[in-house]
C-alpha positions as CSV (number, residue, x, y, z in Angstrom):
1,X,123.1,88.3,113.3
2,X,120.3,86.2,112.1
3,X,116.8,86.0,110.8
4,X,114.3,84.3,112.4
5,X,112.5,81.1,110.7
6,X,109.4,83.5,109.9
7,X,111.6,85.7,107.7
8,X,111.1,84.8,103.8
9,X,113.8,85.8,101.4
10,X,113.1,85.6,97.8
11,X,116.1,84.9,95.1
12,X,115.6,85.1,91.8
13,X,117.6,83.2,89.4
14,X,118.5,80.7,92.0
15,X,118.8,77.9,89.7
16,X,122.9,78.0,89.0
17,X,125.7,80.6,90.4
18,X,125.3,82.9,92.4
19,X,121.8,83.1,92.9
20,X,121.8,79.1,94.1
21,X,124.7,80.2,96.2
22,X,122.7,83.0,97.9
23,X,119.5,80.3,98.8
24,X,122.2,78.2,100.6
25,X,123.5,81.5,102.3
26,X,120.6,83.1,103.3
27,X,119.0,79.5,104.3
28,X,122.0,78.9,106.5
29,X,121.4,82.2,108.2
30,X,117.9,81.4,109.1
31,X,115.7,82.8,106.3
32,X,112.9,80.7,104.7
33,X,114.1,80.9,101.1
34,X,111.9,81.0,97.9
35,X,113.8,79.9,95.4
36,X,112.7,81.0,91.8
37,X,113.9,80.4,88.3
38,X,112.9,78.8,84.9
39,X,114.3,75.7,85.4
40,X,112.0,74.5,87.4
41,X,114.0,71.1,88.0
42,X,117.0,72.7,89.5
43,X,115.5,74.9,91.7
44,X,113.2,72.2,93.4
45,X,116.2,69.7,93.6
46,X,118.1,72.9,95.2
47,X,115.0,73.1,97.9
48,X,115.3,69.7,98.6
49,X,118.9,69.5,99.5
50,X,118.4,72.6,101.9
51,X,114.9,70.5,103.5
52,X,117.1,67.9,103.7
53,X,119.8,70.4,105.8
54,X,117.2,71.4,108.0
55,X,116.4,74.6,106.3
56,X,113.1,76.0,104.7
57,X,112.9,76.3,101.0
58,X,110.5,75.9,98.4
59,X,110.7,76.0,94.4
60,X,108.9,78.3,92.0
61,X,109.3,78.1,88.6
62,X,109.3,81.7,87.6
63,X,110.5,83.9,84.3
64,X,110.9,87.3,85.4
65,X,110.2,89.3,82.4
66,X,106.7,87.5,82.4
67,X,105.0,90.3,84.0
68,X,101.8,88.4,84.2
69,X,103.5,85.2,86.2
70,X,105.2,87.8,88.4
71,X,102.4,89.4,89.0
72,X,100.5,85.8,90.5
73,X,103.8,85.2,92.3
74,X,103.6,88.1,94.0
75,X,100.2,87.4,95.6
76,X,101.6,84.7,97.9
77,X,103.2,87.0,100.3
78,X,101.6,89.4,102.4
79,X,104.7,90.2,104.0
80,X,108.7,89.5,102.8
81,X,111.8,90.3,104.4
82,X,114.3,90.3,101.6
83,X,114.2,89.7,97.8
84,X,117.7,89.3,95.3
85,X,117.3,90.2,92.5
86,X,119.6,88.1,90.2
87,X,117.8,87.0,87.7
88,X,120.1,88.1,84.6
89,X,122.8,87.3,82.1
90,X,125.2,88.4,79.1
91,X,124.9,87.6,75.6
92,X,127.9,87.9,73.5
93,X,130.7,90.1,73.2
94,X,130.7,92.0,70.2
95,X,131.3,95.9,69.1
96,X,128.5,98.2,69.1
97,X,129.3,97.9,65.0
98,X,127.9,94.2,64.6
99,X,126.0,93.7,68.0
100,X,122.5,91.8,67.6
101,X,119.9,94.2,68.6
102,X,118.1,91.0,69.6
103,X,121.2,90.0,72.4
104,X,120.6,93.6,73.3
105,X,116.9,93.4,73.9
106,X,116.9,90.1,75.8
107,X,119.8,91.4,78.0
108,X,117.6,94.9,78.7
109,X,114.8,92.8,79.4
110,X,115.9,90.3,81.6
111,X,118.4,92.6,83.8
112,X,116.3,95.8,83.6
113,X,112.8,94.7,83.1
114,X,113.1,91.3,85.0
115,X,114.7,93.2,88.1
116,X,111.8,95.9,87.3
117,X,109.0,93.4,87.2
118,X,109.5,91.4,90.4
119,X,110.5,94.5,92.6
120,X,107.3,96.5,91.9
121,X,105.4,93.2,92.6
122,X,106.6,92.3,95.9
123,X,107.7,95.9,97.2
124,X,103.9,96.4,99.0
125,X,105.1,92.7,100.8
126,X,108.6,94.3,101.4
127,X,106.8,97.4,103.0
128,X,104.5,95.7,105.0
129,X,107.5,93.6,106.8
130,X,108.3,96.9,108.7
131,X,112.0,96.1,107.8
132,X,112.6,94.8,103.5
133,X,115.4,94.4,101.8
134,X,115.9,94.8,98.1
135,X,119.2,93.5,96.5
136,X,120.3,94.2,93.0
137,X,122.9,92.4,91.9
138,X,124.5,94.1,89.4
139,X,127.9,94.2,88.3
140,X,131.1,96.3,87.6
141,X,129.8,96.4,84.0
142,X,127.3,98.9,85.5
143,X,130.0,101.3,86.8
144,X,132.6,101.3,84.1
145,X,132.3,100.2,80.3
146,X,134.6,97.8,77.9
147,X,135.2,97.5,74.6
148,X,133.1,94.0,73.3
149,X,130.7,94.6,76.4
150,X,128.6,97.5,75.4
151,X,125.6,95.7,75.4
152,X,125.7,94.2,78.7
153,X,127.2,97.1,80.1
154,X,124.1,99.0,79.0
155,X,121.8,96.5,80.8
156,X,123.7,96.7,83.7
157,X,124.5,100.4,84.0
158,X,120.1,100.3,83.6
159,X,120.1,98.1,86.5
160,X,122.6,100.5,88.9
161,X,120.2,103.3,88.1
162,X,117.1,101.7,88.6
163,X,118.6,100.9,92.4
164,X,120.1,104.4,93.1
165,X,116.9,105.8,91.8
166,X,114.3,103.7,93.8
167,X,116.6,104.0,97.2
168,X,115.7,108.1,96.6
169,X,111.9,107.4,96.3
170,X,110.8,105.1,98.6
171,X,113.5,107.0,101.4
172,X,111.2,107.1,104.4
173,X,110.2,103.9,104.3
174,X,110.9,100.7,105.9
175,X,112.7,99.8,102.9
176,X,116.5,99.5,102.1
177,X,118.3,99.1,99.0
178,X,121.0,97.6,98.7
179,X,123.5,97.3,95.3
180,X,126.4,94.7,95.1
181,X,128.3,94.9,91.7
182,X,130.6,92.2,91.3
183,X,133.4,91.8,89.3
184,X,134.9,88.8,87.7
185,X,133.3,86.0,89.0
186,X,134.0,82.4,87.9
187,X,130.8,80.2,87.7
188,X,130.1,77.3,85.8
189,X,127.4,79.0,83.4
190,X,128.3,82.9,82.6
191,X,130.8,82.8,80.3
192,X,129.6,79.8,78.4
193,X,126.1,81.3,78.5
194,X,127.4,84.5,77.0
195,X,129.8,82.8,74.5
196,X,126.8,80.2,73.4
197,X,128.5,77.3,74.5
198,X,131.8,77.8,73.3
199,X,134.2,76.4,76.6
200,X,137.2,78.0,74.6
201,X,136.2,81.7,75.0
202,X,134.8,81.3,78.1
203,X,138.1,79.8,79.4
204,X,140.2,82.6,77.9
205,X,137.6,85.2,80.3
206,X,139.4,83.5,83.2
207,X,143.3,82.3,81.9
208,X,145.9,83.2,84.1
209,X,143.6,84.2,86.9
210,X,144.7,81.9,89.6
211,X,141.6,82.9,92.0
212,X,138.9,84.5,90.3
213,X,136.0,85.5,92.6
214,X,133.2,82.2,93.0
215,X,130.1,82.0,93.3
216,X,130.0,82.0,96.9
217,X,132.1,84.9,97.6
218,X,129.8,86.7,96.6
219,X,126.2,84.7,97.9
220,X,128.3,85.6,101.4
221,X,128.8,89.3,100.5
222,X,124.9,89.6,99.8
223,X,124.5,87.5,103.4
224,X,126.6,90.1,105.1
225,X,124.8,93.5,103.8
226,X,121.3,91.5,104.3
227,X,122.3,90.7,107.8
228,X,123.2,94.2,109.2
229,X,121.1,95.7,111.4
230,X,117.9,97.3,110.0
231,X,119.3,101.0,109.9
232,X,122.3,100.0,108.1
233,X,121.7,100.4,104.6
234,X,125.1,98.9,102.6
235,X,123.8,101.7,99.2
236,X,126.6,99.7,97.0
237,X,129.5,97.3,97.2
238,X,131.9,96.8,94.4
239,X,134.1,93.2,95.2
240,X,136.4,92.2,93.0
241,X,139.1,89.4,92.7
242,X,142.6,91.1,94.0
243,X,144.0,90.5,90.6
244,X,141.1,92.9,89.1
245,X,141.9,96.4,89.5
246,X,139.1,97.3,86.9
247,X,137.5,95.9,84.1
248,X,140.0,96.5,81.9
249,X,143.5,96.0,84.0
250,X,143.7,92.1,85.1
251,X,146.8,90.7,86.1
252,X,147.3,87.2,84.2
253,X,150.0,84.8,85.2
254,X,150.4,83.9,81.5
């Protein structure tokens, strides 16, 4: 099943990992993507590679937890078929003892808030499509917690119940929301963005996992639920690599 040309999607945090993955994804299966992120450089040389495809894109440069930008963003659609919210991030991985309030903050604000900002903004466009989709992407931080991870497992655990909640108040509607929580997935930023640049620890995330989940596993799990038919609402899907029975039980070939 797929959209036609007239259907826009809008993905946020599209510049790197699985939110560029999902543009290329939803582009392939016929949405006119809106590709948004602060980098603006990335996200307009992602557009052009899928113009040059044959696909419609365009770039906006956009930080989510600027409620103000989102808020002028929002005016350019009347009507939207689908927005991803994946916009997000971890920062560091330290006990609830020594954690930076600040990390904490700037994780709350750009998974909670962010998600919060954009989805209020566009949800009149969403409603006036006669058939929206929200996507959260979460994460299996926000269903189960770890020890080093308690502030991103806050965020995230925020971001599950902002989803659950808003699927039980805007029931009725033409609206569905739709929750994918991934587990370990190896992209090229996550780790070293949560680590600060230190390829060392991010590498040990990932050591002696042979086939980690990537980026587009799961850009083609949010194509999938997207793609159902308009009375099929996927509420929440937890993917994992096989060798990740939670997020505390990994099997390592070490």
């Amino acid at each position: 099943m797929t959209a036609p040309g007239n259907r826009i999607a809008v993905v946020t945090g599209a510049s790197s990992g699985i939110g560029a993955a999902t543009a290329r994804r939803l582009a392939e299966a016929g949405y006119r993507v809106v590709l948004t992120a602060r980098r603006k450089d990335r996200i307009e040389a992602l557009a052009e590679e899928l113009v040059d495809a044959g696909h419609q894109a365009t770039a906006y440069a956009l930080d989510v937890t600027d409620r103000a930008a989102v808020d002028e963003f929002a005016t350019a659609f009347r009507s939207l078929a689908v927005l991803v919210n994946n916009a997000g991030g971890a920062l560091g991985a330290d006990p609830v003892a020594t954690g930076d309030p600040a990390d904490w903050r700037q994780m709350y604000e750009t998974n909670v808030i962010g998600t919060l900002n954009i989805t209020q903004a566009l949800l009149p466009a969403l409603t006036a499509s006669g058939d929206g989709t929200v996507v959260v992407v979460s994460s299996t931080a926000g269903h189960g917690t770890y020890e080093g991870g308690a502030g991103y497992v806050a965020a995230k655990h925020g971001e599950h119940v902002l989803a659950e909640t808003l699927r039980l108040e805007i029931v009725g509607t033409p609206v569905r929301v739709i929750e994918i929580a991934p587990g370990m997935v190896k992209t090229d930023e996550f780790a070293t963005t949560r680590f600060r640049g230190d390829t060392d620890k991010a590498a040990k995330v990932y050591a002696g996992v042979s086939a980690p989940l990537t980026a587009d596993d799961v850009a083609d799990t949010i194509t999938w639920t997207v793609t159902r038919p308009p009375h099929v609402n996927i509420d929440l899907l937890v993917v994992r690599p096989r060798a990740q029975a939670s997020n505390t039980k990994i099997h390592r070939d070490l």
